[in-house]
C-alpha positions in Angstrom: 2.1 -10.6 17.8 1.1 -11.1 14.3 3.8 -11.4 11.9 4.5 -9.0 8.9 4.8 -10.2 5.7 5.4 -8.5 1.8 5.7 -9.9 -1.4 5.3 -8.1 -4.9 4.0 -9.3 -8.2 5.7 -7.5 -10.8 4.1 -7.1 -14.2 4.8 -4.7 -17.5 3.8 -1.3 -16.3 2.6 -2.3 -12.8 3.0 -3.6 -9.4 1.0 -5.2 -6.2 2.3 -5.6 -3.2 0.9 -8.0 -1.0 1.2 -7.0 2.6 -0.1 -9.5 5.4 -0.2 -9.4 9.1 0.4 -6.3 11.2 1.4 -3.2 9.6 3.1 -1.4 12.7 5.9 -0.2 14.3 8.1 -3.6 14.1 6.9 -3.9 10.3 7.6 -0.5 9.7 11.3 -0.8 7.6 10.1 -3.7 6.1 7.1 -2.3 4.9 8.6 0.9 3.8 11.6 -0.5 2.0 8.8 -2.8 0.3 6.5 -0.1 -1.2 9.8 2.1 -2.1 10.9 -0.7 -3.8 7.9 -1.3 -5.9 7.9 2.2 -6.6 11.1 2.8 -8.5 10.1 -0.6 -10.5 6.8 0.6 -11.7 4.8 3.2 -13.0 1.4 2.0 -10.9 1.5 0.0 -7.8 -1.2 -1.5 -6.0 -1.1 -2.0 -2.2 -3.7 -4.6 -1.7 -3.6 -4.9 2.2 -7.0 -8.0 2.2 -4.5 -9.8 4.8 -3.6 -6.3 7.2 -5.1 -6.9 10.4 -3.6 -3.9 11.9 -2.3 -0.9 10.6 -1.2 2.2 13.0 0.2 5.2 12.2 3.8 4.1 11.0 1.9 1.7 8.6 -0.1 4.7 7.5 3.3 7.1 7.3 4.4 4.1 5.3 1.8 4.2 2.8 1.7 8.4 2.1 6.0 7.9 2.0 5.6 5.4 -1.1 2.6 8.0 -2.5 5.2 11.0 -2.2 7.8 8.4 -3.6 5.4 7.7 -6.8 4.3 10.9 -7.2 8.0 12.1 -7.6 8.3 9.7 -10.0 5.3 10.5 -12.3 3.7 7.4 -11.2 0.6 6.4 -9.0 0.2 4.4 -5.6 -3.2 3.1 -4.5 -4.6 0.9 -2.0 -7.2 -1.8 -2.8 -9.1 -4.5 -0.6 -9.2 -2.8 2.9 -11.6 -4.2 5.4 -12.6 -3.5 8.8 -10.6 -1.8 11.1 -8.2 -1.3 8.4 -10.4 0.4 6.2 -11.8 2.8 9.3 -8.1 3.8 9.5 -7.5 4.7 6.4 -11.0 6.4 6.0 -10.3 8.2 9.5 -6.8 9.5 7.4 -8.7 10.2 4.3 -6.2 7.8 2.6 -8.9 6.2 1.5 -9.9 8.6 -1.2 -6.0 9.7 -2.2 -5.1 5.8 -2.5 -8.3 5.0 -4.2 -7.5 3.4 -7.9 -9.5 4.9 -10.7 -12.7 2.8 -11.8 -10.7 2.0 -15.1 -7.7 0.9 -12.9 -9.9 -1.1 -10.6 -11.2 -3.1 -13.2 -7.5 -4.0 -14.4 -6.0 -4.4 -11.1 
């Protein structure tokens, strides 16, 4: 079993959450509390999930939670650096065109 990890670099007007390891069941509250948590601190967060080797469908219920969450809020959630199977499951979703940052954001992010 892979561990879970999160950690968030705050900055004016944005977030990014860093989330390593497996993004499942076990990782779920974690991972949720994480993203919800970024989202009432800032107006854009970034999910940059480069270090996910895994992410099933609680990780995925997760990540549309924190969009609802942002959206609520006025603000935007988006998902940057997936990879293999990571970025099938998210493309199999179709999270990977609701997550996906602006060009303008991309290049800032």
């Amino acid at each position: 079993m892979t561990s879970f990890e999160a950690r968030t670099a705050v900055e004016p007007g944005r977030a990014t959450v860093f989330l390593s390891g497996d993004c499942d069941l076990p990782a779920r509250d974690r991972m949720t509390a994480a993203l919800l948590d970024a989202v009432s601190r800032s107006g854009a967060v970034f999910v940059d999930v480069a270090a996910v080797g895994f992410l099933d469908s609680t990780g995925v219920h997760a990540l549309v939670t924190a969009y609802h969450a942002a959206q609520g809020r006025g603000g935007k959630l988006y998902v940057r650096n997936a990879t293999g199977p990571v970025a099938a499951v998210l493309e199999l979703t179709g999270l990977d065109t609701l997550l996906k940052a602006p060009a303008e954001e991309r290049r800032h992010a």
